[in-house]
N, C-alpha and C positions, 0 to 999 in steps of 0.2 A: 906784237901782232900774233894772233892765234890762228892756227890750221885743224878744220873739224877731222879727226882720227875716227870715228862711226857712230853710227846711229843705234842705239840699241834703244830696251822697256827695261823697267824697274823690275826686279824679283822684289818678292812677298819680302823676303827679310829686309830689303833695299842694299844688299850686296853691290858693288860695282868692281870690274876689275880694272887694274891700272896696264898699259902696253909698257913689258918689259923693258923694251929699247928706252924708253923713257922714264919708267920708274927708276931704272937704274943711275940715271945722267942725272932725273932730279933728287939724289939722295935718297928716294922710297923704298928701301931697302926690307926685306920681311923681319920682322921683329922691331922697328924702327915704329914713330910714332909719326903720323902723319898731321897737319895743323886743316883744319875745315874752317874755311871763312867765306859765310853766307855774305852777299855782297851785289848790289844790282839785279837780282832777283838770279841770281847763278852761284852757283858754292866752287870756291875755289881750292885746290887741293895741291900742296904742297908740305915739305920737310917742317915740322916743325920747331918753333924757336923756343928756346928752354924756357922763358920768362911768358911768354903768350898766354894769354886769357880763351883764345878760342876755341872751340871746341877738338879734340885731341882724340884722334882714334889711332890703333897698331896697324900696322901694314900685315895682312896675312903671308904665309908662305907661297899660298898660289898667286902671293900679288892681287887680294880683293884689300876692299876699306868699306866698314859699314858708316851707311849715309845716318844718321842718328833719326829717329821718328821725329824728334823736332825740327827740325832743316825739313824734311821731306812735308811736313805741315806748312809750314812756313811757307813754303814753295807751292803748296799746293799737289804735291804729287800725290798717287795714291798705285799701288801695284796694276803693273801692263802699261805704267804710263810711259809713251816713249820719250827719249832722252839721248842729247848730246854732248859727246865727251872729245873736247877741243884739245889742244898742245901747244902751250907756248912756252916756246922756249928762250926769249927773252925775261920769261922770270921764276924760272923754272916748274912750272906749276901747270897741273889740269884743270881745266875749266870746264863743269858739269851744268848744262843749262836745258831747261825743258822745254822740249819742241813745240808744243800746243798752249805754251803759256806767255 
C-alpha cells in the first residue's frame, strides 16, 4: 500500500527530489544508482538490482534522480506538468504518477 508524500510540477530538466526519511530506509543513498521502472503508466523508483535491464539513473547529493526524457514521453509529461510522488514502504520504492493523466 502506498501513501501520497506531495504534490508538486515537473522542472524543465525533469529533476525530482527523493524525501530524505525515505531515501535513506530505501537504500537511495547519493552516489548510489537508482532502478526506474516505467510500469501501469507510473514509474517506480527504487535501489537498484545489479543485473536489471531498467533504466538506471545515480542518486544526486541533494537527493534528486533525473526522470530520463524517455519515461517522461512515454508518460506524456511535458515541463509545469503536475505530479505525484507516493511512498511505499512495503517495497521500498517511490511511486511517481501523473496527476492529469
Amino acid at each position: 500500500m502506498s501513501q501520497l508524500y506531495e504534490n508538486k510540477t515537473f522542472s524543465n530538466s525533469g529533476m525530482i527530489t527523493l524525501p530524505k526519511k525515505w531515501r535513506q530506509r530505501f537504500g537511495l543513498i547519493p552516489g548510489r544508482m537508482a532502478e526506474l521502472i516505467y510500469q501501469n503508466d507510473s514509474i517506480y523508483i527504487k535501489a537498484a538490482r545489479k543485473h536489471s535491464t531498467n533504466n538506471k539513473r545515480y542518486i544526486s547529493e541533494k537527493g534528486t534522480v533525473h526522470i530520463p526524457k524517455e519515461l517522461r514521453e512515454e508518460m506524456g509529461i511535458t515541463p509545469q506538468d503536475p505530479y505525484n510522488l507516493h511512498i511505499n514502504e512495503e517495497h521500498n520504492c517511490f511511486i511517481l504518477t501523473c496527476k492529469d493523466h
